[in-house]
ZABA-84446 format. One record per atom (N, C-alpha, C, O): x, y negated, z negated. Coordinates in pm, whole numbers, padded with zeros to 5 digits, always signed. Example, Ala and Ser with C-alpha at 12.3 -4.5 7.8 and 13.67 -1.06 7.14 Angstrom:
+01319+00569-00780
+01230+00450-00780
+01320+00330-00780
+01424+00332-00846
+01285+00225-00708
+01367+00106-00714
+01290-00003-00787
+01341-00114-00804
% end
This chain:
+17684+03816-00881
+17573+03908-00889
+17555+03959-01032
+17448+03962-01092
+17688+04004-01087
+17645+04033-01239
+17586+03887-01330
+17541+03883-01445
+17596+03831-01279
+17487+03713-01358
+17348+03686-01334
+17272+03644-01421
+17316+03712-01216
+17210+03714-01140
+17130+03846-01212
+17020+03833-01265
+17199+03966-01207
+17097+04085-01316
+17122+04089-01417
+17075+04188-01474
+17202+04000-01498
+17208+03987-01672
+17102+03906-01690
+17023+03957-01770
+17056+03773-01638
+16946+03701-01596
+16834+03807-01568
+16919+03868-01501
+16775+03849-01561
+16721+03914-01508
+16658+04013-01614
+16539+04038-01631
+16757+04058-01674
+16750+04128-01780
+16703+04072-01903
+16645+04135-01991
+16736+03935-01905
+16733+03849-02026
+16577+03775-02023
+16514+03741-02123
+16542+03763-01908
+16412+03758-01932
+16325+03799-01929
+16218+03739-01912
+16348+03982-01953
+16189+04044-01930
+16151+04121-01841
+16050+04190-01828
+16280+04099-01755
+16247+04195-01613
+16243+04329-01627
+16352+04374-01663
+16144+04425-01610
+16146+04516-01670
+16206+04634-01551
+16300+04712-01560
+16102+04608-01428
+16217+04683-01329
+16234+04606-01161
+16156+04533-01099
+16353+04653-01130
+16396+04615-01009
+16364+04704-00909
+16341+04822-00936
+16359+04651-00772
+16420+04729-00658
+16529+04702-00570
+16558+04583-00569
+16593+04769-00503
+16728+04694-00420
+16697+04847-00319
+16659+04963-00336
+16748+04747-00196
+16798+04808-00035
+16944+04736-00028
+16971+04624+00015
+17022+04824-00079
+17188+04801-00080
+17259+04867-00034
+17246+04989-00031
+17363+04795+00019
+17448+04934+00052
+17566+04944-00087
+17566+04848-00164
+17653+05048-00110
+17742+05018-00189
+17835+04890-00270
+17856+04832-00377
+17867+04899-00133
+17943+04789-00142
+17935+04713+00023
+17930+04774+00130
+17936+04596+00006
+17897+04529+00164
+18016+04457+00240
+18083+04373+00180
+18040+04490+00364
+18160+04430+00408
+18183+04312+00461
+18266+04263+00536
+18046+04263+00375
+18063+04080+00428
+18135+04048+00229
+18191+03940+00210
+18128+04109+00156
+18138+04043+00017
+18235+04124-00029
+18178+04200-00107
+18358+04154-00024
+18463+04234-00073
+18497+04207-00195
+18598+04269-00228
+18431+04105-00318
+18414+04075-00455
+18351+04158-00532
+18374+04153-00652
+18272+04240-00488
+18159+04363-00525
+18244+04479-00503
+18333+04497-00419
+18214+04532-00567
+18289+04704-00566
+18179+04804-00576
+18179+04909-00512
+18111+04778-00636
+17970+04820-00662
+17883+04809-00686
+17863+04851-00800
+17760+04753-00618
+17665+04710-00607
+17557+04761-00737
+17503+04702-00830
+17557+04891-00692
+17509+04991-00814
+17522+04991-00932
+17437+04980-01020
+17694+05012-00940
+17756+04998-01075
+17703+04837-01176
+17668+04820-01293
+17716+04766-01084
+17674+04622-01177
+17491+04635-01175
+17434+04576-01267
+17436+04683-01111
+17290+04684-01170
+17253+04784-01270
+17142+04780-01324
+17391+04924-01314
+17321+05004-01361
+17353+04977-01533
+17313+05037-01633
+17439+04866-01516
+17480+04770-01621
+17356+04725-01720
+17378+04738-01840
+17244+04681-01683
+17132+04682-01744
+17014+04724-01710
+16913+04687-01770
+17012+04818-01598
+16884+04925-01564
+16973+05065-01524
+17083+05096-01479
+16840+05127-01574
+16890+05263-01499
+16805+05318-01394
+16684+05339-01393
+16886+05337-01313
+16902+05355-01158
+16833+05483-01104
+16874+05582-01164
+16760+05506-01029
+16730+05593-00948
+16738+05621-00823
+16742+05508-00773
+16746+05731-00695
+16763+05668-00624
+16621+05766-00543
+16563+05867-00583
+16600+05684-00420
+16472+05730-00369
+16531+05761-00224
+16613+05687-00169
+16486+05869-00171
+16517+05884-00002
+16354+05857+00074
+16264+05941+00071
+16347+05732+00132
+16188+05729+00172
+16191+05815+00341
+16110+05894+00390
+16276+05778+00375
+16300+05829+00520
+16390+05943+00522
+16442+05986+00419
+16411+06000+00651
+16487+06151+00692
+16627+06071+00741
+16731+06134+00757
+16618+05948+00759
+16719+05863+00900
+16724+05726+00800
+16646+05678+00717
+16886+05683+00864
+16927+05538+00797
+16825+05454+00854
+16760+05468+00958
+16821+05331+00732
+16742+05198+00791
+16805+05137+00914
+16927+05123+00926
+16719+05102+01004
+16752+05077+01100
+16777+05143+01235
+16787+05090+01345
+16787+05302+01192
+16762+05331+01309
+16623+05416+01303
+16624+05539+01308
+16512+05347+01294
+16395+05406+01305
+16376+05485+01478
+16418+05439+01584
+16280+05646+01453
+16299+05668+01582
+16150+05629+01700
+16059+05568+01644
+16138+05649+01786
+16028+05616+01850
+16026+05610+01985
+16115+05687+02019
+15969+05558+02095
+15943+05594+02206
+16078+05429+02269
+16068+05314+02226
+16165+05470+02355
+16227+05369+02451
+16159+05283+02493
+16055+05331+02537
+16165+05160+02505
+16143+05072+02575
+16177+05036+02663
+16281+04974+02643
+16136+05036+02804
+16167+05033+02917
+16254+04848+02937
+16214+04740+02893
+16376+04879+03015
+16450+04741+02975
+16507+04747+03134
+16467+04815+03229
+16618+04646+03125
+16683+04651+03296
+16815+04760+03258
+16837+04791+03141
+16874+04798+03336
+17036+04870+03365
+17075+04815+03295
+17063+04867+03184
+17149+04676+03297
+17225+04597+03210
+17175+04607+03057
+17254+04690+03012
+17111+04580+02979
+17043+04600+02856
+17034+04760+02787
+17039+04799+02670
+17023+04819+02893
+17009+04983+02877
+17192+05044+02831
+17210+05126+02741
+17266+05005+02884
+17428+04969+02889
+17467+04936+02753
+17516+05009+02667
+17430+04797+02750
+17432+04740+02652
+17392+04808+02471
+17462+04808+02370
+17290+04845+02489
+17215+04881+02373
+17303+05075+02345
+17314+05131+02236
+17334+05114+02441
+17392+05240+02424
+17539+05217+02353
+17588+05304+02282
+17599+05102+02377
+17736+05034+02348
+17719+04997+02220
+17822+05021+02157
+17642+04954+02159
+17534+04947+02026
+17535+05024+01952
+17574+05022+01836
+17468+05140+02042
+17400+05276+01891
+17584+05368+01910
+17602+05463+01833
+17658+05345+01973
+17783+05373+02002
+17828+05343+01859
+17829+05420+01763
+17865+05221+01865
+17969+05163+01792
+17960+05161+01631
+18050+05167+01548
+17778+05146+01610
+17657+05142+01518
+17715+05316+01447
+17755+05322+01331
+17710+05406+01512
+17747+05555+01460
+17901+05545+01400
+17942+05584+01290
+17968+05486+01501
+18096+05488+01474
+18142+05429+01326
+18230+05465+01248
+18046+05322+01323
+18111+05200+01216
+18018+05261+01064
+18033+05218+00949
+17901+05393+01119
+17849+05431+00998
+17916+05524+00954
+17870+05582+00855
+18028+05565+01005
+18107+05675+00957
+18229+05623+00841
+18301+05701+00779
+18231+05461+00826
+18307+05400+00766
+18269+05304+00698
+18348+05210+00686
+18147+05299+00638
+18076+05249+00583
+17953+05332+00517
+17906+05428+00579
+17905+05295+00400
+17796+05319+00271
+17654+05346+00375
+17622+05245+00437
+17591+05433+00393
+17465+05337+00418
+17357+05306+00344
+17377+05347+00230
+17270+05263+00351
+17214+05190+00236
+17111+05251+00152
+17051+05344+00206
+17080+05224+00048
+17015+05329-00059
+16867+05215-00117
+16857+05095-00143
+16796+05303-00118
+16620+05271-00185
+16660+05275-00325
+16640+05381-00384
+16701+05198-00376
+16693+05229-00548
+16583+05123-00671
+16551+05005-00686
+16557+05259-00736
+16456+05173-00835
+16516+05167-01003
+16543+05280-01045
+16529+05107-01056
+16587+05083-01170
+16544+05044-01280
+16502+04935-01242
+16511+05050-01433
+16428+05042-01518
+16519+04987-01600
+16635+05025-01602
+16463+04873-01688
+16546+04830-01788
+16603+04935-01877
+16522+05006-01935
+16753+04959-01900
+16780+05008-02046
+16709+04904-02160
+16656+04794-02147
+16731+04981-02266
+16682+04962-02415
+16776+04917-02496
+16751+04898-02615
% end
């Protein structure tokens, strides 16, 4: 990834956006997602919503028992696993000089 925004940098790119989380627990090579973009932009960060991506709120959808089960076992585990994990950030970033 730090090659991917030195690139980036090198040709002109003047600004970025990223929906990242910190650091991601599929790529344990990254330490900071942030840190290596703020390497050649500087970073801002934006809150567009009140609530993490993904859990947008809105009206239930009517489903069977089983699915209803299911999906509660979901936003369960989903809370649990956000308590141990980054969640993810709107950031806009401008080339340094």
């Amino acid at each position: 990834m730090r090659g991917y925004v030195a690139g980036l940098r090198a040709q002109g790119v003047a600004a970025l956006y990223s929906l990242n989380r910190e650091r991601s627990r599929y790529n344990r090579e990254i330490a900071s997602v942030h840190a290596l973009l703020a390497e050649h932009y500087a970073l801002e960060r934006i809150d567009l919503l009140p609530y993490e991506y993904g859990e947008l709120p809105g009206e239930p959808v009517p489903q069977s028992w089983r699915n209803s089960v299911k999906d509660a076992v979901r936003r369960w585990r989903g809370r649990h696993l956000h308590q141990e994990r980054d969640p993810y950030r709107h950031v806009v970033g401008r080339a340094r000089r």
